[in-house]
C-alpha positions as CSV (number, residue, x, y, z in Angstrom):
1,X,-124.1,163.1,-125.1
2,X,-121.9,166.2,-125.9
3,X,-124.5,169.0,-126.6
4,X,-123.2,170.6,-130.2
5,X,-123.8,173.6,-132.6
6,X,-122.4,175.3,-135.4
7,X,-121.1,178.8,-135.6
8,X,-123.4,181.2,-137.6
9,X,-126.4,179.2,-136.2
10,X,-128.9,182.1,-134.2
11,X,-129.0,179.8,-131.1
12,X,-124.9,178.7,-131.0
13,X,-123.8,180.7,-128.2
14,X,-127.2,179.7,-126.1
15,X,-126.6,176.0,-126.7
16,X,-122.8,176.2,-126.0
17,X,-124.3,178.1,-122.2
18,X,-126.7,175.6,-121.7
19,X,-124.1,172.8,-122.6
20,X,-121.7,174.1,-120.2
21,X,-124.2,174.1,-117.3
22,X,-125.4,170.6,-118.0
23,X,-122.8,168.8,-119.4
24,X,-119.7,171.0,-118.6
25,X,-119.1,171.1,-122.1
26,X,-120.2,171.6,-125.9
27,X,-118.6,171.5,-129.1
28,X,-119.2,174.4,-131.8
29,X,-118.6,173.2,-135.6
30,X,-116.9,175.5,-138.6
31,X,-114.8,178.0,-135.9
32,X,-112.0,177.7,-137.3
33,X,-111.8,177.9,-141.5
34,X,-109.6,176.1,-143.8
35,X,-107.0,179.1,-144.2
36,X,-106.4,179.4,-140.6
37,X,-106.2,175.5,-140.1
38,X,-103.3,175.5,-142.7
39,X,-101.7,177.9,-141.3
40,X,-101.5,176.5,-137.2
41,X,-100.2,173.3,-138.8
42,X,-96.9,175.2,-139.2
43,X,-97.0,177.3,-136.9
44,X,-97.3,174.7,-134.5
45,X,-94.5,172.3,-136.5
46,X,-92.4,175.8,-136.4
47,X,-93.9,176.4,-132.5
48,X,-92.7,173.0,-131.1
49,X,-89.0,172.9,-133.0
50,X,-88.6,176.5,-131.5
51,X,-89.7,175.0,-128.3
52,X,-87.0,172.2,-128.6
53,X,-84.3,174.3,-129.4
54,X,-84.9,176.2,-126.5
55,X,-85.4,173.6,-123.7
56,X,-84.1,170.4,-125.8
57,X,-86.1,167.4,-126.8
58,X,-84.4,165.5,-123.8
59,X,-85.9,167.8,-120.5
60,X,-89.1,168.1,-122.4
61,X,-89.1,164.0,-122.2
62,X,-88.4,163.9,-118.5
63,X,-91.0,166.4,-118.1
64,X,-93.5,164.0,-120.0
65,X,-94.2,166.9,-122.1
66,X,-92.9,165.6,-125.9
67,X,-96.0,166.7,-127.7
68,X,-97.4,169.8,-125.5
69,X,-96.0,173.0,-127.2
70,X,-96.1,175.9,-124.7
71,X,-96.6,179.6,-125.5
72,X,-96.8,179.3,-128.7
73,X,-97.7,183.0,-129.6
74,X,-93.3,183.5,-128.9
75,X,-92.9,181.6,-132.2
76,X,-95.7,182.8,-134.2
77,X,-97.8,185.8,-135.0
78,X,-100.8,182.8,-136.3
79,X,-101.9,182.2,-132.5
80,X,-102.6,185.3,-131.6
81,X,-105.3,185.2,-134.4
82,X,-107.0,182.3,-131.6
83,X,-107.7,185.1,-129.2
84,X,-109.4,187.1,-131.9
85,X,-112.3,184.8,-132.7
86,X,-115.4,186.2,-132.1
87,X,-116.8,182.5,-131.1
88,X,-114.0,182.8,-128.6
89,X,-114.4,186.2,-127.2
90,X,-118.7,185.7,-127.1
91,X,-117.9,182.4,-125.0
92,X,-115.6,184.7,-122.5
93,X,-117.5,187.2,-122.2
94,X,-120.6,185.1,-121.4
95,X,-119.3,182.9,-118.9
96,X,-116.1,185.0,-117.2
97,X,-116.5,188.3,-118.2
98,X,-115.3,190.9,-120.4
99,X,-112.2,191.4,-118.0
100,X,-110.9,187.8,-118.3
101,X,-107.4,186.8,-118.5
102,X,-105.7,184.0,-120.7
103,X,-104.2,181.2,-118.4
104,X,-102.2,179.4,-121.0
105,X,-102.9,178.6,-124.5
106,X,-101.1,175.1,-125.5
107,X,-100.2,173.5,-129.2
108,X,-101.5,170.1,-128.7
109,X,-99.3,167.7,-131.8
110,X,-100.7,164.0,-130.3
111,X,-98.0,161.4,-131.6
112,X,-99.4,157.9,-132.4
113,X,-99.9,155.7,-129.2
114,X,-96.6,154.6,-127.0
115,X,-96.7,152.6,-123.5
116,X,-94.9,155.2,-121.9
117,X,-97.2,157.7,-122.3
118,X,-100.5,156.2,-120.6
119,X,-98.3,157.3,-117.2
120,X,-98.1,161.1,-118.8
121,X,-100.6,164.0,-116.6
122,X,-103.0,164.7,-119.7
123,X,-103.4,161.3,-120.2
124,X,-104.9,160.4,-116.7
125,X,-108.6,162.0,-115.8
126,X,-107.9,165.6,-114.3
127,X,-109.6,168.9,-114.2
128,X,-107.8,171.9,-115.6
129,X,-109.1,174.2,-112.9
130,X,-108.7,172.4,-109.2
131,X,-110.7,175.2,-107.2
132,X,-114.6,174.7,-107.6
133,X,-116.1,177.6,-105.3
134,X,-119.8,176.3,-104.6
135,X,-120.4,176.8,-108.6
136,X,-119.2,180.1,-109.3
137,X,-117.3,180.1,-112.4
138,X,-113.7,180.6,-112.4
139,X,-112.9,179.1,-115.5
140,X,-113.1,178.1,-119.0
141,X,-111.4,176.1,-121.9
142,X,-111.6,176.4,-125.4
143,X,-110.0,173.3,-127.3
144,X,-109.7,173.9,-131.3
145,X,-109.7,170.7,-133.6
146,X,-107.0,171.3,-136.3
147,X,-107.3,168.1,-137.1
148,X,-110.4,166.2,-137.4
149,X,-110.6,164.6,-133.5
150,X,-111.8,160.6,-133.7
151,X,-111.5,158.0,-130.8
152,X,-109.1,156.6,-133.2
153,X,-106.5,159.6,-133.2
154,X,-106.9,159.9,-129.2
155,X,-109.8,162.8,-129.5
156,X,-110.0,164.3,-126.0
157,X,-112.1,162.1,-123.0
158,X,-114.5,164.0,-121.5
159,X,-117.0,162.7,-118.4
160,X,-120.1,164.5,-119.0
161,X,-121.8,166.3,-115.8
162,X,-118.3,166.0,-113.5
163,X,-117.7,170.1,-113.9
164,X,-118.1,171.6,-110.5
165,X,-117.8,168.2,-108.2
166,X,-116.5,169.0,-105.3
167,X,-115.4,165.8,-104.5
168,X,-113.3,163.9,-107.3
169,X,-115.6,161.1,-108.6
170,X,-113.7,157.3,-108.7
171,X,-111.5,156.8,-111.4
172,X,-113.3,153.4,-112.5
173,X,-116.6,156.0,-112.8
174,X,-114.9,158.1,-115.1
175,X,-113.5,156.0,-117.1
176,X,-117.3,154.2,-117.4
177,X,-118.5,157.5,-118.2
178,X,-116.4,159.0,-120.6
179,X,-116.9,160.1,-123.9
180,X,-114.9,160.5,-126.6
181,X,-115.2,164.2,-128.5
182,X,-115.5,163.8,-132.3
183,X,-115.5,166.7,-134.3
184,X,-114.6,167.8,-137.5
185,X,-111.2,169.9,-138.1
186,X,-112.2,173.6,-137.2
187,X,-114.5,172.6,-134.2
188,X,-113.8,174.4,-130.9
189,X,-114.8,172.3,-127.8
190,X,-115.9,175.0,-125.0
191,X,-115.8,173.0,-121.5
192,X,-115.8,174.4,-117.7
193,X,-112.4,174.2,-116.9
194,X,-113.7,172.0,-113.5
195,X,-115.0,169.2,-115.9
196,X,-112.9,165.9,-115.4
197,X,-111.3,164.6,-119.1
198,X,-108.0,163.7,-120.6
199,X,-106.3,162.6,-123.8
200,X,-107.3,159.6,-125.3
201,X,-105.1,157.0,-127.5
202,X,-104.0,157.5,-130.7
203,X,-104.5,154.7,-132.1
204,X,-103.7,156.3,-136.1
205,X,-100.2,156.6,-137.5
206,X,-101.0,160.1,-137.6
207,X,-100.3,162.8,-135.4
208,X,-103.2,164.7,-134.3
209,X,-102.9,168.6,-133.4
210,X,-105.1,170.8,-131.5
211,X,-104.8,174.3,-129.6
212,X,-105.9,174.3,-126.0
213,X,-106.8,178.1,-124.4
214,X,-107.6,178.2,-121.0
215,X,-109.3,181.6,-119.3
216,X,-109.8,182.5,-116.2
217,X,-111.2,185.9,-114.0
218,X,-108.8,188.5,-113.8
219,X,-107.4,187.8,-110.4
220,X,-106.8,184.4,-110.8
221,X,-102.4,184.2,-111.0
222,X,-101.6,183.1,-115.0
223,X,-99.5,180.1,-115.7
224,X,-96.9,182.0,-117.9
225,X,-97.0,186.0,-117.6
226,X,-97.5,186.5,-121.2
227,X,-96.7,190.1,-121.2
228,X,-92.9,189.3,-120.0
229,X,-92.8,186.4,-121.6
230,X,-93.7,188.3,-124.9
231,X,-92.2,191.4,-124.2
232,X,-94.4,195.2,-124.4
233,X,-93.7,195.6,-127.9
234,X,-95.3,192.3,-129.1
235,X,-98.1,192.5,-127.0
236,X,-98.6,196.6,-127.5
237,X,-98.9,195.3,-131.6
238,X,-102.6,194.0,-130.8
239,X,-105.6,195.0,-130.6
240,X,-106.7,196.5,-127.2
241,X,-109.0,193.6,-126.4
242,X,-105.7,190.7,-127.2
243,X,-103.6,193.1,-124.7
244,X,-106.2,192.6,-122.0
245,X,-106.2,188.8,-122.6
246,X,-103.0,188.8,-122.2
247,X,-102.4,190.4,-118.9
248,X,-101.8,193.9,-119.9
249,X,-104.6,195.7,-117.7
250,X,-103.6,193.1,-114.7
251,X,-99.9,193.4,-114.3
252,X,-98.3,193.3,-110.8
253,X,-96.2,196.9,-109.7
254,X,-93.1,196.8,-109.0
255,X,-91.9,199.9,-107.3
256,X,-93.3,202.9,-105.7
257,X,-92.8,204.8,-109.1
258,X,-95.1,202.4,-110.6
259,X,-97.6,202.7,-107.9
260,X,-98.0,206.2,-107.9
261,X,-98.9,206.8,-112.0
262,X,-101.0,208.5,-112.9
263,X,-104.6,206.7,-113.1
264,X,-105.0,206.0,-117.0
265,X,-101.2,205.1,-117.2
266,X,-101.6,202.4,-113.9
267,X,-100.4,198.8,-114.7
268,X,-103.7,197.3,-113.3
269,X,-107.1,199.4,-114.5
270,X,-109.9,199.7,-112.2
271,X,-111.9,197.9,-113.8
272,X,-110.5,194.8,-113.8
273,X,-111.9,192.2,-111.6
């Protein structure tokens, strides 16, 4: 059983914590209202043709990545709105720290069920986060519903109690022991980014859309460097706490010059970490 809450409930954020320690996961109704739904339906349908012009719809297909929009935020302002959520920033905070840094956030748009995809990464049981360091945790996901997630639509897997193994269970015990997450549209599912899951079936003739965030400790390396990849004046346009998400506080020097700024105008603050 998937422990679950709602936001605005007094308790949410404990039952999300004690979710995560228990199961690995938790789900966390009404996150996400009606207006901002709306609006990540296209800006994901305007997110994934951007993404197609740019790579093509034929290397995405070799990649077994038709379906997985990746950042997103290039294409439209509405995602950064994702990092803003209080829910969001609470669960951070709470599990790793204030200085956290985004990994990746992902548009999710599931197409109705074809052979060829049950051979596809997400599709098989994996962990989003491979290190598990003796419980310590590196890592966390939050997974937004924009629409409603069913077993019919191919609602993520999740194996309840697998976060933190440090050996991989067998694949025949995860697939015994997994649950499907059902949630309304607007639900966030928070999981330890160790927990074993994947993408379930869609069995609808329906595409079904969600928004996958992934954060990690500061050190840990990102999977895109948002702040090149977004360039300083988009990510300078948000709020101080969005720029730290984002990498700001944590980039890399380059040269000697850089090394040697001054202390409040350093590319990676003290405090990180």
């Amino acid at each position: 059983m998937i422990p679950r809450t709602a936001r605005g409930k007094p308790d949410w954020l404990q039952v999300v914590l004690a979710g995560i320690s228990q199961a690995g996961c938790a789900i966390v109704e009404d996150v996400v209202d009606e207006r901002l739904q709306s609006a990540a339906v296209e800006g994901l349908a305007r997110a994934q043709r951007g993404v197609e012009r740019e790579i093509t719809r034929e290397r995405l297909e070799q990649a077994g990545e038709l379906g997985v929009v990746r950042l997103p935020m290039s294409f439209d302002d509405v995602f950064f709105r994702f990092l803003e959520l209080p829910e969001v920033l609470a669960v951070v905070d709470a599990t790793v720290s204030d200085t956290a840094i985004l990994h990746l956030q992902n548009g999710l748009i599931l197409p109705p069920a074809i052979a060829s995809q049950q051979g596809l990464y997400q599709f098989k049981f994996h962990m989003d986060f491979r290190r598990v360091l003796n419980g310590y945790m590196c890592s966390i996901n939050t997974l937004f519903a924009i629409d409603e997630f069913t077993a019919d639509n191919g609602s993520t897997l999740v194996v309840p109690g697998t976060q933190q193994s440090p050996l991989p269970p067998e694949t025949q015990e995860l697939r015994r022991r997994a649950v499907a997450v059902e949630a309304p549209a607007g639900s966030m599912l928070v999981f330890d980014s160790t927990l074993w899951h994947a993408a379930g079936a869609n069995r609808t003739a329906r595409v079904r859309r969600a928004i996958n965030q992934q954060f990690t400790r500061s050190y840990f390396k990102q999977q895109i460097d948002y702040v090149r990849a977004l360039g300083d004046e988009r990510v300078l346009a948000q709020s101080p706490r969005t720029r730290r998400l984002l990498g700001w506080d944590t980039r890399v020097v380059t040269s000697l010059a850089e090394y040697y700024r001054p202390a409040d105008q350093r590319l990676y603050q003290p405090d990180q970490g």
